[in-house]
N, C-alpha and C positions, 0 to 999 in steps of 0.2 A: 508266845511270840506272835505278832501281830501278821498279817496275809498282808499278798500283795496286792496294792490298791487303797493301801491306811498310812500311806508312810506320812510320817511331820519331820521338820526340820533337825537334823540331830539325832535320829531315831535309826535303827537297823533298817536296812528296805524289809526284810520279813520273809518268811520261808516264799519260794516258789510258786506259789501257786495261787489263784484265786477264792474266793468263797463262794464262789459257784462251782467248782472244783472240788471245793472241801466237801461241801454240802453232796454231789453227788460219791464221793467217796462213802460218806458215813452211810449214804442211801443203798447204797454197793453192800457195803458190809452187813445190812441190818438185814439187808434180803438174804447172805449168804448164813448168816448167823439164826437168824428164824425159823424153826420148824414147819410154821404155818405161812411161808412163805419162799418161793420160788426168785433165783437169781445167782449172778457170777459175776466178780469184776471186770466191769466195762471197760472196753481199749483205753477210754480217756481216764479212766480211773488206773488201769494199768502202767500208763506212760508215766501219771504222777506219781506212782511210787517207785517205779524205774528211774525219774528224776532226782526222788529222795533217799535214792541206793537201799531202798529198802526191797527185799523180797515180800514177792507172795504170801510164801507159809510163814515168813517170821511178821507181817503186818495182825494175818489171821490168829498167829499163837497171840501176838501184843493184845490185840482186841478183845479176846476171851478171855485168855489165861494174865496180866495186868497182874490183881493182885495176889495172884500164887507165886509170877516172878521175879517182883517186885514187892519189899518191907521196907524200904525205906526209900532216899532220894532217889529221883531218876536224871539223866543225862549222861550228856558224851564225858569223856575220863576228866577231861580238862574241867569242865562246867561243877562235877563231883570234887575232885581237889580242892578248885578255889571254895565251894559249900563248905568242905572241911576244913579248909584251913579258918575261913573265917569262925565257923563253931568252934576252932581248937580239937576238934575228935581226928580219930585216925580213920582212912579208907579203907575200909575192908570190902567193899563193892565193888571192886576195877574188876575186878574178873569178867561178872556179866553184863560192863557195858560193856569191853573188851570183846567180848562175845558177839553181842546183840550189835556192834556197828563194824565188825569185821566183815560180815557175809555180805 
């Protein structure tokens, strides 16, 4: 999904937030995630994930932990269904987005 600041004619305006925004997020988490580095997410880093109803610990489990809790598609239940429907398989996923966008 495109940030905001990219939008064209006909197109979603794009999550929330800037690329300067993003960019200091990833910078936030790299320091939080690296042994050999020191750091903790920034207020304006914190506000942005308060914006995208995301918590704390569950941005920090996404970050890390990605491919242990996630094998296959990712998104909101809706975004997962129409995937499904269009491949013809059945959902067996809704649990943990269900999960992952209720907190």
């Amino acid at each position: 999904m495109p940030l905001i600041g990219n939008e064209h004619e006909n197109q979603p305006n794009g999550i929330a937030f800037s690329l300067t925004d993003y960019l200091e997020l990833v910078d936030d988490t790299g320091r939080i995630i690296r042994n050999d580095k020191r750091g903790a997410i920034s207020e304006n880093s914190a506000k942005l994930l308060t914006r995208l109803n995301i918590p704390h610990g569950n941005w920090l489990k996404l970050t890390t932990e990605f491919g242990k809790l996630f094998h296959g598609p990712v998104g909101t239940l809706q975004e997962l269904t129409g995937y499904c429907e269009h491949l013809e398989k059945r959902r067996h996923f809704a649990a943990s987005s269900q999960h992952l966008h209720s907190n």
